[in-house]
N, C-alpha and C positions, 0 to 999 in steps of 0.2 A: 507432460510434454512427450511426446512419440517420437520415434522418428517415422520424416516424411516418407519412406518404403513401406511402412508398414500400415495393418489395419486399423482406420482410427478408431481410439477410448471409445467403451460404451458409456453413453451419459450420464447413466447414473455411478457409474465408477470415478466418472472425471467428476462430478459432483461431490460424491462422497470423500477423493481421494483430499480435493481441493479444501474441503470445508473442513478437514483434521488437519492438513499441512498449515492450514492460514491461523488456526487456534492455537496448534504448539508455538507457532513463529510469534503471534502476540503476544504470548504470555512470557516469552523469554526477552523480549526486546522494547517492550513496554518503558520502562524509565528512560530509554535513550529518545521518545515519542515526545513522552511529557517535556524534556528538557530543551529541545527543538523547538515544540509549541510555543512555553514559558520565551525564550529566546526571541521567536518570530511576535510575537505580541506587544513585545517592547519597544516603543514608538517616542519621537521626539512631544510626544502630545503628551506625555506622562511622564512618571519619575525613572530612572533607570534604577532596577532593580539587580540585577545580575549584570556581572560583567566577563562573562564565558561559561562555557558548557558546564565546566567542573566547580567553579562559583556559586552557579545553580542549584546545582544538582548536592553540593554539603549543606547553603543553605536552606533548602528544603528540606533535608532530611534534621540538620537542625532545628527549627521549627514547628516543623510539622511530622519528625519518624519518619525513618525508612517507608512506610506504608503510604507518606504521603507523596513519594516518587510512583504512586500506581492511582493518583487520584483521575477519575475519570477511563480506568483500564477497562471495564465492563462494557462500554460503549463500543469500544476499540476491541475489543476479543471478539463479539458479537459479529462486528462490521467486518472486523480481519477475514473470520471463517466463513460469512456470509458471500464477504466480497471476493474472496478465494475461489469459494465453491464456482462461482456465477464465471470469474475469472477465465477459469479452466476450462467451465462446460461453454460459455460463449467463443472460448479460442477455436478448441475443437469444431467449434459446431462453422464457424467462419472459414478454418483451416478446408473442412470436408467441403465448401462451398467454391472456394479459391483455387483447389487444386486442378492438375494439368489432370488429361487422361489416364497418367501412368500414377494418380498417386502422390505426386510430388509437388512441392510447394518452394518458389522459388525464391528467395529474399526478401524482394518487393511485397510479394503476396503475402510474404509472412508477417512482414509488418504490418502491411492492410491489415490482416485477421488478428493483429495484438489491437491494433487501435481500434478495431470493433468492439475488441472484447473491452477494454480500458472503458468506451465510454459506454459499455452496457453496463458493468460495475458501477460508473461513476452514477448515473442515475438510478436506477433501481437499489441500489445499498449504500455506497461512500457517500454522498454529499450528504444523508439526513443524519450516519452515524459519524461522522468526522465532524460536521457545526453541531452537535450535543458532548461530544468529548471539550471541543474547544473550546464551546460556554463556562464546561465544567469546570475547564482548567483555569480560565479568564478568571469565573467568578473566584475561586480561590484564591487571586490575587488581590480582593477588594476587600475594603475593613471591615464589612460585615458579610461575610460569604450567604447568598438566601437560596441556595440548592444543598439540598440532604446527601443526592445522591441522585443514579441513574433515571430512576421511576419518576420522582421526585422533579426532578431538573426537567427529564424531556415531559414531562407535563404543565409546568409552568411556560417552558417555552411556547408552547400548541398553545395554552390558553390564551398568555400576552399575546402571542404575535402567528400565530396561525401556526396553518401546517406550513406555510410559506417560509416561518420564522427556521425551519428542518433542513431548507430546502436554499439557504441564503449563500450566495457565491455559488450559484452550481456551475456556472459559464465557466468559471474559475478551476473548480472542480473536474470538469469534463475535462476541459483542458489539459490538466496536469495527467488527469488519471489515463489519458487519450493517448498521450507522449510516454507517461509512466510505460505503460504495459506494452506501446508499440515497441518502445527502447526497449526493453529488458524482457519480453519474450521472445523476441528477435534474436538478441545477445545469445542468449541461453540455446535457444534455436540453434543458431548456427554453431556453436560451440560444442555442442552435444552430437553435431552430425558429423563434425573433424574427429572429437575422440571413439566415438560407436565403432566405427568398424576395427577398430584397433582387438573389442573383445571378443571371446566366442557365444555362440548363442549358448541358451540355456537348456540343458537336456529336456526337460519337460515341459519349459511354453513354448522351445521355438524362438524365444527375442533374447538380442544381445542386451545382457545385463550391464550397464554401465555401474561402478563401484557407489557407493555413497558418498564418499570423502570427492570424488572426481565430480560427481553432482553438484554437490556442498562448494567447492573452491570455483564452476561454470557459474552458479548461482550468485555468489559473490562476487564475482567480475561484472558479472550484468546487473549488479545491483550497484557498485561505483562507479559505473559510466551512466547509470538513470541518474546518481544524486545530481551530477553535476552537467548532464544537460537540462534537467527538469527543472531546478533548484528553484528561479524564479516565477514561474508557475505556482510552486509550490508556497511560498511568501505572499504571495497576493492572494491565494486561497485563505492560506489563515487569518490574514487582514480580514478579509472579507467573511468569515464566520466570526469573528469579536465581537465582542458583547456593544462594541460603541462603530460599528461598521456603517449603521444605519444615519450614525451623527457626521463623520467623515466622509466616508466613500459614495458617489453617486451609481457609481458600475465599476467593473471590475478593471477596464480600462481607467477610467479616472484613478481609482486605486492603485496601477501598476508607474502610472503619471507623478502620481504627488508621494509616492516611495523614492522613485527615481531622483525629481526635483526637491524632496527637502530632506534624504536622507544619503543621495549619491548612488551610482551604478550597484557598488559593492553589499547594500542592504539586499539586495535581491538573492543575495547568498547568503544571507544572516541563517545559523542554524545549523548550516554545511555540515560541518563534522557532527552532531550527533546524529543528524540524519545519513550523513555515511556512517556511524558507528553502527545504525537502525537497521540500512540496506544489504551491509555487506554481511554482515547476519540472518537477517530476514532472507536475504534470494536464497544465501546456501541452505535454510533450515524447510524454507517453502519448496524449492525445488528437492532438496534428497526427500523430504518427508514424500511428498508428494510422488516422488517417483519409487519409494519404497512401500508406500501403499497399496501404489497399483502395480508391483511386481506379487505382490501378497495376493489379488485379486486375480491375478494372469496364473499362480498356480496353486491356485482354488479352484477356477476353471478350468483349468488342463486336465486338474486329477477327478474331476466331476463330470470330464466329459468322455 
């Protein structure tokens, strides 16, 4: 994220910067994913398995190891970094399109250019690797698990049920992901242009360096105000990648209907907290990573040029 005075990321930097911040932030925050998933999954249609995050998440590790809090993680690193990189470079690329004469980019337009980028992500990368994590996870709830693993999994899907089978809940999907990234590079946005001038620029790129730990805590604010405006978006998303979505749900609206009517308003937040334990982590770890990549980038090029 820049700020709006200055020249925007070159593509392939916001590409690159993107697709490293999104792989650290997965691989650290990965079990609070799974435990959310397992959570949102669990429906009056079936047996209740877990009865809260931390329930979960002992008896899985009981069961199934420590390592089985990462089952389905390779989909989600993949999708993280992919959907990061796309993230970044489609913000940018929205931001340079939205901007006034001078450069700057005023609230509204910021949000416009998150929710560009949200549903550029959400199609091209998050819906096919978020419904293959959440089969993965699903299936491991069932008495005879019949997926190996990543390769394994997203190929039986394709063969059963198409490439469509990749691509199930995307309306769902866009949506969230639409809201997700308006919300929370907005957040982050505007946060980051109240503390900026506060520092001095940097003797050799020229840009004020904002701290990491000030990055890391912007990040995390804009990641607990996405969980819980998005939260129900996000519930009807996983609904709608479940292994039994196709027996239940007609559309994503019928879906958001029959959670409502036979489980109460309050399901639509089922999940909340590990997905804020996910967020508030994930923003602060995506946004410093991400802005300390491309400070590394800024004086590479200073001293090379």
């Amino acid at each position: 994220m820049t700020d709006n005075k200055k020249k925007s990321v070159p593509a392939l930097q916001s590409l690159a910067a993107g697709t490293i911040a999104g792989a650290v932030e997965a691989s650290f925050t990965y079990p609070t994913e799974y435990v959310k998933t397992q959570l949102q999954l669990q429906s009056k249609h079936g047996a209740k398995a877990f009865d809260g995050p931390w329930d979960c998440a002992v008896k899985t590790v009981r069961e199934r190891g420590f390592t089985g809090l990462y089952r389905g993680m390779s989909a989600l690193v993949l999708g993280t970094a992919s959907k990061a990189g796309i993230r970044f470079l489609s913000f940018e690329f929205f931001k340079k399109k939205l901007a006034d004469e001078e450069g700057k980019l005023a609230g509204q337009r910021m949000m416009l250019a998150g929710l560009g980028a949200g549903i550029t992500e959400a199609v091209l990368v998050v819906t096919p690797t978020e419904t293959i994590k959440t089969k993965l996870i699903h299936d491991q709830n069932q008495p005879n698990p019949k997926y190996r693993g990543l390769i394994h999994g997203t190929r039986d899907i394709v063969r059963s049920e198409g490439i469509a089978g990749v691509y199930r809940g995307m309306t769902a999907v866009v949506a969230r992901q639409g809201a997700n990234s308006a919300v929370r590079l907005t957040t982050y946005g505007l946060l980051k242009e109240k503390v900026q001038e506060r520092y001095p620029e940097d003797p050799v790129t020229g840009v004020r360096i904002v701290p990491w730990y000030i990055n890391f805590l912007n990040g995390a604010i804009a990641g607990t105000i996405t969980v819980y405006t998005t939260m129900p978006l996000d519930v009807v998303k996983t609904r709608m990648q479940s292994l039994t979505a196709r027996e239940l749900y007609k559309n994503s609206a019928h879906c958001l209907y029959r959670v409502m009517k036979e489980e109460g308003v309050l399901a639509l937040w089922k999940g909340a907290t590990p997905r804020l334990g996910r967020l508030v982590f994930s923003g602060g770890i995506v946004f410093s990573v991400y802005e300390q990549v491309l400070s590394v980038f800024d004086v590479v090029s200073a001293r090379s040029s």
